[in-house]
C-alpha positions as CSV (number, residue, x, y, z in Angstrom):
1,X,-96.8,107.0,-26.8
2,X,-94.4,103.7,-26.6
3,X,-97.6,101.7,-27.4
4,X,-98.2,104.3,-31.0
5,X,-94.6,103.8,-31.5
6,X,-94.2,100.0,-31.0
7,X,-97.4,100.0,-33.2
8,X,-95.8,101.9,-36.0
9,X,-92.7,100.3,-35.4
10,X,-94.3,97.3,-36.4
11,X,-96.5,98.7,-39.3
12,X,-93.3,99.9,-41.0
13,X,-91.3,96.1,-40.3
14,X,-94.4,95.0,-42.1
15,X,-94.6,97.4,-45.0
16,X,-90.8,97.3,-45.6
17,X,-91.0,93.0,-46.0
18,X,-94.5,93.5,-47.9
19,X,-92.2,95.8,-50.3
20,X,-89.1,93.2,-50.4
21,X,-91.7,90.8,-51.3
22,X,-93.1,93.1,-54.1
23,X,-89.7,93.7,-55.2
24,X,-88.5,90.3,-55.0
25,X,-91.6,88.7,-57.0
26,X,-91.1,91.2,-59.7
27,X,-87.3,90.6,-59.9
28,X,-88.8,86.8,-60.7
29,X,-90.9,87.9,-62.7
30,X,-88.4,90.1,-65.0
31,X,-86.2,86.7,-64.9
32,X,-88.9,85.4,-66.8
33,X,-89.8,87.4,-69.1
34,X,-86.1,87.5,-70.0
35,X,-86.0,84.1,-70.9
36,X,-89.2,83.9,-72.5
37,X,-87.9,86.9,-74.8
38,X,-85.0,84.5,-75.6
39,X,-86.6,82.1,-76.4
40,X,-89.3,84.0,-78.5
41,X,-85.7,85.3,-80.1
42,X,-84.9,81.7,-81.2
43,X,-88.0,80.5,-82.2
44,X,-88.1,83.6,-84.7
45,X,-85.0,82.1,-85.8
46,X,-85.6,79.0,-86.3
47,X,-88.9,80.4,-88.2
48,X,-86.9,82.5,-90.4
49,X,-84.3,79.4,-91.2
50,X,-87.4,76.9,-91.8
51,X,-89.2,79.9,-94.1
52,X,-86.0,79.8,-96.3
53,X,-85.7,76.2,-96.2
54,X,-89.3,75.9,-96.9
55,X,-88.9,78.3,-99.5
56,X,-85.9,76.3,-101.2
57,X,-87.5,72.8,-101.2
58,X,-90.9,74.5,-102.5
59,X,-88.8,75.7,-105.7
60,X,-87.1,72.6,-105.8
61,X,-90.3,70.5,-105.9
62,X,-91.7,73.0,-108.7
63,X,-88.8,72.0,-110.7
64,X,-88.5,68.9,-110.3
65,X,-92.7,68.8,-111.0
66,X,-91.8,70.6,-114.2
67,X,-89.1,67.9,-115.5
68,X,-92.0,65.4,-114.5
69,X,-94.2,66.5,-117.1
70,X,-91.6,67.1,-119.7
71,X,-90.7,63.5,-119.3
72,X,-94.7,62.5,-119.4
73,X,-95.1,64.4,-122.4
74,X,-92.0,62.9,-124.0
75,X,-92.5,59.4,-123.2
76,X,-96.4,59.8,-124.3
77,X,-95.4,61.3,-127.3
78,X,-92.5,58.9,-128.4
79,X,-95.2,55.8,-127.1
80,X,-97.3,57.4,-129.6
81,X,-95.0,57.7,-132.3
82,X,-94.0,54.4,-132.0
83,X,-97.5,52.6,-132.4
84,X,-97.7,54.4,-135.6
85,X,-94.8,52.9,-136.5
86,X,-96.3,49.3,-135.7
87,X,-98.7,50.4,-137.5
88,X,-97.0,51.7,-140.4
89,X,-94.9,48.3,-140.3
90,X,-97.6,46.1,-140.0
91,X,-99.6,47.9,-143.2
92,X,-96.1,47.3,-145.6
93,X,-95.7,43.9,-144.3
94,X,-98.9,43.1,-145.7
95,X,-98.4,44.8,-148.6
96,X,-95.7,43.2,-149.2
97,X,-97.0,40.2,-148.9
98,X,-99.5,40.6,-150.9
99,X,-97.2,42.1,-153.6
100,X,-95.0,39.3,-153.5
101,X,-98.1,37.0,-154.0
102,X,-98.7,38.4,-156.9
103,X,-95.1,38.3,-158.4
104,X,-95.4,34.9,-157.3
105,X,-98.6,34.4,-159.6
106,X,-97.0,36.1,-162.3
107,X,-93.9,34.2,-162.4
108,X,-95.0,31.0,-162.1
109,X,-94.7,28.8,-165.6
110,X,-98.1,28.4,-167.1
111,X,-99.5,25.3,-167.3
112,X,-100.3,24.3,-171.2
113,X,-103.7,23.7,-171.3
114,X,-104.8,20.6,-173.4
């Protein structure tokens, strides 16, 4: 019987330590999943602050998109405006011209004819 019990004496040594093992590879393990739940904790943070950020600069960009085209459309239209008025400008100034010619011709003193 000293043989069964130095048998089971050493079957329950081994279970106990295959136990403390257990136990201690789990308590690892919980460590780990505690700082991984952390971490998960910040990175949704620093999500959440990059979505509002994001979220900002997106508005920002449509506005600033918007004043873009309100300054294409003014500058086309005022380029516009102003070629008519070259044109404009350049159709009086021959007018002119030509208008003055002809107050030239009609002022001149006629020659007497012989």
């Amino acid at each position: 019987m000293t043989q069964q019990a130095a048998a089971l004496q050493t079957y329950n040594n081994e279970l106990v330590k295959c136990i403390e093992d257990l136990c201690s590879k789990r308590d690892e393990l919980n460590r780990q999943i505690q700082q991984e739940e952390e971490e998960k904790e910040r990175l949704q943070h620093d999500i959440g602050v990059l979505s509002e950020k994001l979220d900002r600069v997106t508005k920002s960009l449509s506005q600033r998109r918007a004043a873009r085209a309100t300054f294409d459309r003014t500058i086309a239209e005022t380029e516009a405006a102003y070629t008519k008025i070259l044109e404009s400008s350049q159709s009086l100034l021959s007018v002119l011209k030509q208008e003055a010619g002809n107050l030239s011709k009609a002022t001149e003193p006629r020659r007497k004819e012989h």
